[in-house]
N, C-alpha and C positions, 0 to 999 in steps of 0.2 A: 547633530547626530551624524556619525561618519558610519557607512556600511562596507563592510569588508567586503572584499572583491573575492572572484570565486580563488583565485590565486592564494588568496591573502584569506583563506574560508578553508581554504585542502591542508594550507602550512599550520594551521589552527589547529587543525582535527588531527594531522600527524604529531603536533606537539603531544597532543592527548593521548595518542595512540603509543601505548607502553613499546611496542615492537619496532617502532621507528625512534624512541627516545633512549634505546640502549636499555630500558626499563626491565624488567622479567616479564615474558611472555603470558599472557591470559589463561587463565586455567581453562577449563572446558567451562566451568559452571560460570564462570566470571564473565566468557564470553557471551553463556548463553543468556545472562542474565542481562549482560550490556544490548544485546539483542532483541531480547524481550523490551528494555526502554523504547529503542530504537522505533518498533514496531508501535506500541503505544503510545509514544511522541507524534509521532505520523502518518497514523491513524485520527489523530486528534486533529494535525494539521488541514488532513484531507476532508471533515468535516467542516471546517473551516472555509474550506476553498469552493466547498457545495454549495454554500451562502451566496457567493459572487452572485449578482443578480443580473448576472446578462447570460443568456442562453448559451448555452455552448464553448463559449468562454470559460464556463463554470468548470466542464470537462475538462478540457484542454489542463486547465489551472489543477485538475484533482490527476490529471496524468502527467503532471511536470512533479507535483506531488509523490505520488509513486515510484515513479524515475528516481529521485532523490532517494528515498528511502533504500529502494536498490543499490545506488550507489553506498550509502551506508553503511547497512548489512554486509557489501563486497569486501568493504575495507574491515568489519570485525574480523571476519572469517577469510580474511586475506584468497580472496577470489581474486584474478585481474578482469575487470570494469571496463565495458566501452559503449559509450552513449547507445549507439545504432543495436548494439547486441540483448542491450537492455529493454529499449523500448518495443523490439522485437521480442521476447521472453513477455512482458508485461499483457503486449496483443494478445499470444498465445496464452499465456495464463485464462484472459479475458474469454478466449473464446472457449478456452475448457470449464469453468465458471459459467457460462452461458447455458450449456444445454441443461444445469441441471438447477436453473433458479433461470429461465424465463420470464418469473413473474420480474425479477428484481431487475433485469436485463428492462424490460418493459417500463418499469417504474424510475430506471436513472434517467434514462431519455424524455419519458413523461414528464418527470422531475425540472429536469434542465428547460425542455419546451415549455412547459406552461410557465414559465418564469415571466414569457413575454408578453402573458394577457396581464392588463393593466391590472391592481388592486388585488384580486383573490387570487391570480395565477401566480407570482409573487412571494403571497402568503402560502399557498400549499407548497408549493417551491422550495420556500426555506424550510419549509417542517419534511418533509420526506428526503432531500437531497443530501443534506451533508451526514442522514445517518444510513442513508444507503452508501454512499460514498466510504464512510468512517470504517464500515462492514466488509465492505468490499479491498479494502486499502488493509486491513487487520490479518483478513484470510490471505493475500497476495503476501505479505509479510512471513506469517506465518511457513506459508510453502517454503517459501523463499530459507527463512531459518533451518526447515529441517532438510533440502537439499544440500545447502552450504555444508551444514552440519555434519553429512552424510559423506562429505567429500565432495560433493558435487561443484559444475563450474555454469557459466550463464552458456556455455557450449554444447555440454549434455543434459541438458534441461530439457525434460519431455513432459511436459500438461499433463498426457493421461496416468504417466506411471504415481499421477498425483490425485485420480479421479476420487478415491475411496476418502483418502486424506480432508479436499477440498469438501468432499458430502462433511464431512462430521465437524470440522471448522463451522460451513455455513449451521448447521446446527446449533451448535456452541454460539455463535452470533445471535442468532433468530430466538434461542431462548434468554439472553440477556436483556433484550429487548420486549421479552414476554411474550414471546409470538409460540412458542413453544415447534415438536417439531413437522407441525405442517404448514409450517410458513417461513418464509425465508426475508431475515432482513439484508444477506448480503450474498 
């Protein structure tokens, strides 16, 4: 099995990408819909990545996660992308996401640390972590699309002008999940 290089992974995605292929430009709905994959693809990854059963690791792997997806979403909505700006936007995101779901702030860390008691830490591990993650990676998406959307770039990106937005997402999560709305699954 040969794995494409990130080189030989960006020449791949521009192929696909109508706007670098001479192709006709993405409608609004086309992009948003390509976005909306994007977002649900990667969300799914990030669940995925919560599994890893080495503490902290597991993080790391669900924030390289996210990163990705950002980059993504940059290239529908022809944003320009740069690693450092990204994973700076993603913190901030993180920290405005924080104040108003401490339980779930509470519970990824829980999540990832108790990975490292042998047998049951493990087991609760993998049941809470990748759909806090999946949650968390869904709403970061989301913002992310209706900034883009808005016109926006990873430069005027402000957390809070997202605060109201990011409540009614984590909502839309947490009732998916059946937790309805006084509980928060991302």
């Amino acid at each position: 099995m040969v794995l494409a290089t990130g080189d030989e992974q960006g020449d791949a995605d521009m192929a696909n990408d109508p706007t670098e292929s001479g192709a006709a430009p993405l409608t609004e709905a086309e992009r948003d819909e390509q976005a909306s994959q994007v977002v649900d693809r990667f969300s799914l990854w990030s669940g995925a990545a919560g599994l890893v059963p080495i503490p902290i690791v597991d993080m790391a792997a669900i924030a390289g996660v996210q990163l990705q997806m950002l980059r993504r979403l940059s290239e529908i909505y022809a944003v320009p992308f740069a690693d450092n700006r990204g994973k700076s936007v993603i913190t901030a995101l993180a920290g405005a996401i924080i104040p108003h779901s401490t339980a779930q702030t509470a519970a990824m860390t829980f999540g990832s640390l108790i990975k490292g008691i042998p047998g049951i830490g493990t087991t609760v591990g993998a049941l809470t972590q990748p759909v806090i993650a999946a949650g968390a990676t869904f709403i970061i998406g989301q913002v992310f699309m209706k900034h883009f959307a808005s016109g926006g770039t990873l430069l005027d990106f402000d957390p809070p002008d997202y605060k109201e937005f990011i409540k009614t997402q984590q909502e839309k999560v947490a009732s998916k999940f059946g937790r309805g709305k006084s509980g928060s699954a991302a």
